[in-house]
N, C-alpha and C positions, 0 to 999 in steps of 0.2 A: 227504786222504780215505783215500788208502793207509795212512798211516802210524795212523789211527785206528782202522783194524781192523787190520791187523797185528802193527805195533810200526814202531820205529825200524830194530832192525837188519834186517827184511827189507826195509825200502823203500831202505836202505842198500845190501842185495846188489841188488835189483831194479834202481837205478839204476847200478850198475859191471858189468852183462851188458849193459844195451842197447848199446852199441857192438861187443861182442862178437857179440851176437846179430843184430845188421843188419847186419855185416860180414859174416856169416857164410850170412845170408841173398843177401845180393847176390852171391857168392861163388857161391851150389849155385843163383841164377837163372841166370846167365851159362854154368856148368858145365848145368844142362838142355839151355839156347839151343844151347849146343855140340855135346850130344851125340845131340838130334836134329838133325831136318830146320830150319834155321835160316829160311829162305826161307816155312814154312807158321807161325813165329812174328812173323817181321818180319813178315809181312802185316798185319799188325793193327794196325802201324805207321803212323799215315797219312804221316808224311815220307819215311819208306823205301819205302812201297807206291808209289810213283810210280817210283821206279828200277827195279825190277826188272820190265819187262814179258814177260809170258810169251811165246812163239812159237806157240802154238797153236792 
């Protein structure tokens, strides 16, 4: 369907960036998680949310 509006060579480049592009993504997720508060993102975790009980 892409290539029927497009052409060939962009669905040519469009498929040799997805791996760039979701490497790249999971890359600047990780790099967020990092560089905030990691503990107010794992929350939302359900298998992580069981370890971390709070003391409060």
């Amino acid at each position: 369907m892409l290539t029927r509006f497009l052409g060939p060579r962009y669905h040519w480049l469009a498929r040799n960036w997805v791996p760039l592009a979701s490497t790249r993504g999971a890359m600047g997720t990780v790099g967020l998680v990092w560089a905030t508060d990691w503990r107010l993102i794992l929350d939302w975790v359900s298998y992580v949310k069981g370890k971390f009980k709070r003391d409060d």
